[in-house]
ChimeraX commands (.cxc) that place a marker at each C-alpha (Angstrom):
marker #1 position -4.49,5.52,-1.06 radius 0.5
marker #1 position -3.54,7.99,-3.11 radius 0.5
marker #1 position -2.88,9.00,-6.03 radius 0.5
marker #1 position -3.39,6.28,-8.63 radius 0.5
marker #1 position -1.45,5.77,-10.44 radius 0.5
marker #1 position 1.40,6.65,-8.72 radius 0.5
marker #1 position 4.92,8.28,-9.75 radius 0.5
marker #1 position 7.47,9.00,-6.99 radius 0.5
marker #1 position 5.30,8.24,-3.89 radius 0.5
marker #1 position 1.83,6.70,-2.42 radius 0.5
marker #1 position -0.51,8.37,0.75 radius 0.5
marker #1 position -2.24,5.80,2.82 radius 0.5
marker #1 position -4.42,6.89,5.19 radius 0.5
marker #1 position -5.61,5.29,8.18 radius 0.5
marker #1 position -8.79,6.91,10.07 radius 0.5
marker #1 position -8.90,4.24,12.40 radius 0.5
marker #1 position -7.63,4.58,15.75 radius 0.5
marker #1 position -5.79,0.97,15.83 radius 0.5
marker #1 position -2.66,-0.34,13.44 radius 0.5
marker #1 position -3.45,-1.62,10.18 radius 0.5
marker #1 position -1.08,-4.27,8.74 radius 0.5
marker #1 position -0.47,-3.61,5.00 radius 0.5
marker #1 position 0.74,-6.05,2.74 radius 0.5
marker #1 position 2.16,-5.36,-0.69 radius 0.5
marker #1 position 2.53,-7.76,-3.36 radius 0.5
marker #1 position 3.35,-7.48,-7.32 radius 0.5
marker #1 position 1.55,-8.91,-9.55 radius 0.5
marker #1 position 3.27,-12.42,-9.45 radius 0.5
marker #1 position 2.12,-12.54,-5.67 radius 0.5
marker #1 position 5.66,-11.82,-4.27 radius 0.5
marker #1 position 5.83,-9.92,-1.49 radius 0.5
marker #1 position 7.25,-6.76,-2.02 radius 0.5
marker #1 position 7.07,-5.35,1.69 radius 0.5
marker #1 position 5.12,-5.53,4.78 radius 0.5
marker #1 position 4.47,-3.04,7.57 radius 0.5
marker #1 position 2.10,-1.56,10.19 radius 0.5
marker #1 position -0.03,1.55,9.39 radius 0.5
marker #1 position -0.58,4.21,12.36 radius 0.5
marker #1 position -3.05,6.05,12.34 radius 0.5
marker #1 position -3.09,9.32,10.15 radius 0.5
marker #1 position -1.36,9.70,7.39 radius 0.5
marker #1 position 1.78,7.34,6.00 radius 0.5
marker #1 position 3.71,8.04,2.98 radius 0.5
marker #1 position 5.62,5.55,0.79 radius 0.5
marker #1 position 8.17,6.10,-1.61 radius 0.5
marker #1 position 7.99,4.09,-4.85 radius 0.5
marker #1 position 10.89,5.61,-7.03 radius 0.5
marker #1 position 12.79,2.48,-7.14 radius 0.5
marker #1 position 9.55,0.02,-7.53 radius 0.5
marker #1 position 9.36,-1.13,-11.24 radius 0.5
marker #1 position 6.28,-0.03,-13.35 radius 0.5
marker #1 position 2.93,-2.17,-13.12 radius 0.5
marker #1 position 0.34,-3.08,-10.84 radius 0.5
marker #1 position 0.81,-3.88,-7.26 radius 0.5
marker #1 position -1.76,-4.99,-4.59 radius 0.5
marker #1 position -1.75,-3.29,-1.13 radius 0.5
marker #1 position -3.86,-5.75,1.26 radius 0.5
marker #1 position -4.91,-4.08,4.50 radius 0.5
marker #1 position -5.66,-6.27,7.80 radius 0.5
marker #1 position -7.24,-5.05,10.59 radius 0.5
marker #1 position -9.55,-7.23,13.24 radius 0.5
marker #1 position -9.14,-10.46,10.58 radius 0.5
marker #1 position -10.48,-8.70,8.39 radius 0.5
marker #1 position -8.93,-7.76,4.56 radius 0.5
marker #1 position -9.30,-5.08,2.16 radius 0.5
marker #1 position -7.34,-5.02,-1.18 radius 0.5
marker #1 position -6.61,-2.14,-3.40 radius 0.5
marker #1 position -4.80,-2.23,-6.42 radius 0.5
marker #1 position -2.03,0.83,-7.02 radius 0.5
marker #1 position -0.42,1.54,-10.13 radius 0.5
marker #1 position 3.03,2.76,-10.39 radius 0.5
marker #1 position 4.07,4.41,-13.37 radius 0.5
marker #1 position 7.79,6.60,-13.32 radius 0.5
marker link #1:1,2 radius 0.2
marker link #1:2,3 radius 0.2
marker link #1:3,4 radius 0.2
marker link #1:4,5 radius 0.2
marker link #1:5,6 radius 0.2
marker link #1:6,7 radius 0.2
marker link #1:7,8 radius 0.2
marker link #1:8,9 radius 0.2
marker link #1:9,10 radius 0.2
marker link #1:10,11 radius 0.2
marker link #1:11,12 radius 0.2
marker link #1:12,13 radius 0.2
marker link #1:13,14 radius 0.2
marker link #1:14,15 radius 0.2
marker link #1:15,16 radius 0.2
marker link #1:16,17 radius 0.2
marker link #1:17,18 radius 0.2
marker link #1:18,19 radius 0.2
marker link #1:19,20 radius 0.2
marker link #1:20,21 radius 0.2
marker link #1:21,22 radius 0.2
marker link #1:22,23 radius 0.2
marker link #1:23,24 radius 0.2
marker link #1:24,25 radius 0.2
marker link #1:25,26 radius 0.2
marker link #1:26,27 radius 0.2
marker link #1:27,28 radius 0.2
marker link #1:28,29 radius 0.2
marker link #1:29,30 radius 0.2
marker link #1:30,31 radius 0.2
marker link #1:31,32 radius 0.2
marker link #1:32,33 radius 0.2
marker link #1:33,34 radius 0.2
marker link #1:34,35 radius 0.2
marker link #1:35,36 radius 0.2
marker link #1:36,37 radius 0.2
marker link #1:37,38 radius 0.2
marker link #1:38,39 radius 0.2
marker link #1:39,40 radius 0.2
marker link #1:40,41 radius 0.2
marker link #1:41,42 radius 0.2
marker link #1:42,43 radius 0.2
marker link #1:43,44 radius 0.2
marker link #1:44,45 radius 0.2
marker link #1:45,46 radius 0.2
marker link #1:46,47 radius 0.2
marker link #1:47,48 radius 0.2
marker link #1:48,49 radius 0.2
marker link #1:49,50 radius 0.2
marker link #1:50,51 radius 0.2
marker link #1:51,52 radius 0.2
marker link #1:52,53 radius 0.2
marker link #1:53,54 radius 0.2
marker link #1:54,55 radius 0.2
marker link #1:55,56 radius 0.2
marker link #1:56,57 radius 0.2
marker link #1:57,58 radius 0.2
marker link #1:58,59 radius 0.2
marker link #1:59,60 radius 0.2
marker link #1:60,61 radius 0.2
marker link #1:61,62 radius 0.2
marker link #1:62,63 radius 0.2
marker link #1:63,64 radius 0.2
marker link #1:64,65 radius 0.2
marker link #1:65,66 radius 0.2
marker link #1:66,67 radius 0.2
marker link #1:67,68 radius 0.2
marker link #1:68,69 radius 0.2
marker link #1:69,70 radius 0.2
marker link #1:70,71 radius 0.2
marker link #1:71,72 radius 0.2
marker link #1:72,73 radius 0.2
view
């Protein structure tokens, strides 16, 4: 994911050949959006995402990964 921190948009890239699920949350733990990754490259736009720190959690196979993103406008 890319870059960090972020402005107007993040690039998540999946090199697998199977759908990721990601998960986003804020820092409170809401849930700010869910949705499946293809593989390649996905874009999303953040310009109407408050400033702070958010965690993207990626599933694949039961398994997790989390990364925390910054946005900053």
């Amino acid at each position: 994911m890319y870059p960090n921190p972020a402005n107007e948009s993040i690039s998540i890239e999946n090199f697998t050949t199977q759908n990721v699920t990601l998960v986003i949350t804020d820092i409170s733990g809401k849930i700010i959006g869910e949705r499946k990754v293809q593989a390649g490259l996905s874009n999303l736009n953040t310009t109407t995402w408050d400033n702070g720190l958010y965690f993207f959690t990626l599933e694949m196979n039961g398994e997790k990964i989390t990364h925390r993103q910054i946005v900053q406008h």
